[in-house]
C-alpha positions in Angstrom: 0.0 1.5 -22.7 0.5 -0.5 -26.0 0.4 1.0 -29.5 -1.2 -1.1 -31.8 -1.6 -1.1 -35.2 -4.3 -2.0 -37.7 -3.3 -3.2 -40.9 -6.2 -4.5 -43.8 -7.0 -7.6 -44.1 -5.9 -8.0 -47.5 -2.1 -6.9 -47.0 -1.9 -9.0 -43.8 -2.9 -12.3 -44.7 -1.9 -14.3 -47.6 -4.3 -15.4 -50.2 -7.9 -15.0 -49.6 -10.4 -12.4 -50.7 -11.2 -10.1 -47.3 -13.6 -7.1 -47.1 -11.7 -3.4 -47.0 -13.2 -2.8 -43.3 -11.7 -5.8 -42.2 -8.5 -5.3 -39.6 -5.8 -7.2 -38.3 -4.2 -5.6 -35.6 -0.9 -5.6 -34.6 1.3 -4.8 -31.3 4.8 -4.4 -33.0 5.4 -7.9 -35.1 2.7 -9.8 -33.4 -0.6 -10.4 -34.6 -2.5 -9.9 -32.0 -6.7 -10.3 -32.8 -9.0 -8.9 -35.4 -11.7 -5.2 -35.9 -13.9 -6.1 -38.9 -17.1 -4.5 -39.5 -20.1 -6.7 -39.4 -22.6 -4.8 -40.8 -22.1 -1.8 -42.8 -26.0 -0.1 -42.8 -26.0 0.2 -39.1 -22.0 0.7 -38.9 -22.0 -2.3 -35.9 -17.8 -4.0 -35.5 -16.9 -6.5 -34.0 -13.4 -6.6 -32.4 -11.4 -9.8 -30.4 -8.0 -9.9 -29.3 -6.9 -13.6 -29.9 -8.1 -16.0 -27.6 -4.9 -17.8 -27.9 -2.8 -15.0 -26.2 -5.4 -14.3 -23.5 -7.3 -17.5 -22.6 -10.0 -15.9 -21.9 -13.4 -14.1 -23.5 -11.7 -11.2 -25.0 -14.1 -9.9 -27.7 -17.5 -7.6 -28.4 -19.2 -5.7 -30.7 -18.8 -1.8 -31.0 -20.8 1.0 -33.0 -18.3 2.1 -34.9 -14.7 1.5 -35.8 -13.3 4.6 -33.4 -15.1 2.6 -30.6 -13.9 -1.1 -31.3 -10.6 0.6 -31.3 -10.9 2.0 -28.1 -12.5 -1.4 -26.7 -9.7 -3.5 -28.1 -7.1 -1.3 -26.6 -8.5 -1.1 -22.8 -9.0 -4.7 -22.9 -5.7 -6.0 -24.4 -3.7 -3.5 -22.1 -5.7 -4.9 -18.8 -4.6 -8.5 -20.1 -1.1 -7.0 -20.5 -1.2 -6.1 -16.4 -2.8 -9.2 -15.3 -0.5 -11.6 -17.1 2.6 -9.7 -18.0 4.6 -12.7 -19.9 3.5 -12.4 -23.2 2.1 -16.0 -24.8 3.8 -17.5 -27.7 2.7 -15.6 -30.6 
Protein backbone atom coordinates (compact mmCIF):
# COMPACT_ATOMS: atom_id res chain seq x y z
CA UNK A 1 0.00 0.00 0.00
CA UNK A 2 1.30 3.56 -1.01
CA UNK A 3 1.58 6.60 1.28
CA UNK A 4 0.71 9.51 -0.34
CA UNK A 5 0.92 12.82 0.49
CA UNK A 6 -1.15 16.02 -0.07
CA UNK A 7 0.51 19.08 -0.33
CA UNK A 8 -1.57 22.71 -1.25
CA UNK A 9 -1.89 23.87 -4.23
CA UNK A 10 -0.17 27.01 -3.57
CA UNK A 11 3.31 25.52 -2.30
CA UNK A 12 3.31 22.87 -5.07
CA UNK A 13 2.95 24.67 -8.12
CA UNK A 14 4.74 27.71 -9.22
CA UNK A 15 2.97 30.95 -9.83
CA UNK A 16 -0.68 30.96 -10.01
CA UNK A 17 -3.31 31.89 -7.51
CA UNK A 18 -5.05 28.36 -6.23
CA UNK A 19 -7.82 27.97 -3.66
CA UNK A 20 -6.59 26.70 0.04
CA UNK A 21 -8.73 23.29 -0.49
CA UNK A 22 -7.05 22.65 -3.45
CA UNK A 23 -4.44 19.39 -3.26
CA UNK A 24 -1.71 18.08 -5.11
CA UNK A 25 -0.87 14.73 -4.06
CA UNK A 26 2.16 13.14 -4.00
CA UNK A 27 3.69 9.35 -3.80
CA UNK A 28 7.26 10.27 -2.61
CA UNK A 29 8.77 12.85 -5.32
CA UNK A 30 6.15 12.18 -7.87
CA UNK A 31 3.23 14.22 -8.52
CA UNK A 32 0.90 11.98 -8.86
CA UNK A 33 -3.00 13.62 -9.57
CA UNK A 34 -5.06 16.27 -7.87
CA UNK A 35 -8.21 16.48 -4.50
CA UNK A 36 -9.70 19.98 -4.86
CA UNK A 37 -12.93 20.80 -3.43
CA UNK A 38 -15.53 21.85 -5.99
CA UNK A 39 -17.99 23.22 -4.02
CA UNK A 40 -17.69 24.38 -0.66
CA UNK A 41 -21.75 24.80 0.55
CA UNK A 42 -22.40 21.17 -0.06
CA UNK A 43 -18.58 20.04 0.83
CA UNK A 44 -18.68 17.91 -2.76
CA UNK A 45 -14.38 17.06 -4.03
CA UNK A 46 -13.38 15.99 -6.71
CA UNK A 47 -10.16 13.80 -6.82
CA UNK A 48 -8.06 12.14 -10.24
CA UNK A 49 -4.90 10.45 -10.24
CA UNK A 50 -3.17 11.62 -13.49
CA UNK A 51 -4.42 10.29 -16.47
CA UNK A 52 -0.90 10.27 -17.85
CA UNK A 53 0.41 7.65 -15.25
CA UNK A 54 -2.65 5.44 -15.59
CA UNK A 55 -4.19 5.63 -19.07
CA UNK A 56 -7.23 5.18 -18.09
CA UNK A 57 -10.47 7.02 -16.30
CA UNK A 58 -9.01 7.39 -12.97
CA UNK A 59 -11.11 10.20 -11.24
CA UNK A 60 -14.70 10.96 -9.27
CA UNK A 61 -16.31 13.09 -7.07
CA UNK A 62 -16.47 12.43 -3.24
CA UNK A 63 -18.47 14.10 -0.27
CA UNK A 64 -15.92 15.16 1.61
CA UNK A 65 -12.19 15.48 1.59
CA UNK A 66 -11.71 12.19 4.17
CA UNK A 67 -13.59 10.36 1.38
CA UNK A 68 -11.74 11.56 -1.88
CA UNK A 69 -8.74 10.56 0.13
CA UNK A 70 -9.78 7.24 0.63
CA UNK A 71 -11.06 6.98 -3.22
CA UNK A 72 -7.81 8.28 -4.54
CA UNK A 73 -5.83 5.79 -2.55
CA UNK A 74 -7.83 2.45 -3.42
CA UNK A 75 -7.75 3.38 -6.89
CA UNK A 76 -4.08 4.51 -7.37
CA UNK A 77 -2.95 1.32 -5.31
CA UNK A 78 -5.25 -1.07 -7.77
CA UNK A 79 -3.41 0.78 -10.79
CA UNK A 80 -0.19 0.05 -8.86
CA UNK A 81 -1.05 -4.02 -8.96
CA UNK A 82 -2.31 -4.04 -12.39
CA UNK A 83 0.60 -2.31 -14.06
CA UNK A 84 3.45 -2.46 -11.60
CA UNK A 85 6.20 -0.38 -13.84
CA UNK A 86 5.60 2.93 -12.88
CA UNK A 87 5.06 5.50 -16.08
CA UNK A 88 7.46 8.32 -16.59
CA UNK A 89 6.61 10.89 -14.16
Amino acid sequence: MSTLLLRRANISRKGGTWQHDDFDVFDADHDIGRIYRVNASNESWFWGVSFQLTGRKSYGNADSLDEAKALFKTEYDNWKRTDARPRDI
